[in-house]
N, C-alpha and C positions, 0 to 999 in steps of 0.2 A: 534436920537436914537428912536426906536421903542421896543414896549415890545410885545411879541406875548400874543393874548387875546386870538382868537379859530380859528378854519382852515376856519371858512366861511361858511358853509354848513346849518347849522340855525343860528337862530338869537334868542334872549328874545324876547317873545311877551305875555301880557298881555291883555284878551277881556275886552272891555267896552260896558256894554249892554247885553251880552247875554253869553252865555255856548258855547265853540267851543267843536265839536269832533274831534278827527282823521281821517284827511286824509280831512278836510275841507278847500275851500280855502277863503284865506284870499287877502284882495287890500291893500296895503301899498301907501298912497303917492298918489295914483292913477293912479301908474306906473311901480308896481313891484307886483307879487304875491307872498304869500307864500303858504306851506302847513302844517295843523296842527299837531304836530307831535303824541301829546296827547290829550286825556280830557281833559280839562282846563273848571273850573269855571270861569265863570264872575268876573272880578279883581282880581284873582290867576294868578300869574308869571307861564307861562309857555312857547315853543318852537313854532318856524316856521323853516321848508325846506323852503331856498330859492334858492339852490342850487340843482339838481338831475335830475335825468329822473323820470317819472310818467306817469302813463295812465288814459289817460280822457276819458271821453266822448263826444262824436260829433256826429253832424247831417249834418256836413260839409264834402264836399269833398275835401278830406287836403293830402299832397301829402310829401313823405320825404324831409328833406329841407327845406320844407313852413315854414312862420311864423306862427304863431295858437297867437288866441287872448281868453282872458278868458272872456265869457258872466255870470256875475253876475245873472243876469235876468233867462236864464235858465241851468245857471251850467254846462257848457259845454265849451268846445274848437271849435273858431270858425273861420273864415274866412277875419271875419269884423274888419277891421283896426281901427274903431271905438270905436270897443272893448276896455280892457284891454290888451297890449301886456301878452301875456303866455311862448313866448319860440318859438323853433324849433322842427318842428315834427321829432324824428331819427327811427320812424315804424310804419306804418299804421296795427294796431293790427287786424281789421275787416273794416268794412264801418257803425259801429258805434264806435270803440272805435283810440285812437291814442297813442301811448308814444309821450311825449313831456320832452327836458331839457327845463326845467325854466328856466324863467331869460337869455336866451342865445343872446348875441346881438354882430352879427361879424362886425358891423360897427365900424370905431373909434369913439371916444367917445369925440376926440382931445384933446389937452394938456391941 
């Protein structure tokens, strides 16, 4: 049996260290991103989007489809597999900016 908790789409996330704003991203794991949904003080309960489309910014030439990885370093969506995985590009908005769904991963994941 399962009880439903929330549809998925954020999660609780409480900062250690510092203040988050809205719309800042966050690394879980060091392998999933979030986005802040709120303000949030340093050790105040507050929210992450892990779930959604969002527009970043890039310095990369990212194409619908692509992967897009999230660079901590300059706050951007980027190219480098290296990176933080981000999601799927689904609209190159300009030749700086991208929507990307977080989190989207069409590979299995296997049983």
């Amino acid at each position: 049996m399962a009880d439903f908790v929330n549809n998925g789409n954020t999660i609780p996330y409480t900062p250690d260290g510092a203040d988050v704003t809205a719309g800042d991203v966050v690394v879980l794991n060091s392998d999933v991103i979030g986005v802040v949904v709120a303000d949030t003080e340093d050790g105040q309960l507050g929210a992450l989007y892990v779930d959604g489309v969002f527009r970043f910014d890039t310095s990369a030439t990212l194409a619908v489809g692509e992967d897009a990885y999230w660079s901590a370093t300059s706050e951007e969506m980027t190219s480098d597999n290296t990176d933080v995985y981000g999601g799927r590009v689904v609209e190159v908005v300009s030749t700086t900016q991208v929507d990307v769904k977080i989190n989207f991963k069409s590979e299995s994941s296997g049983s």
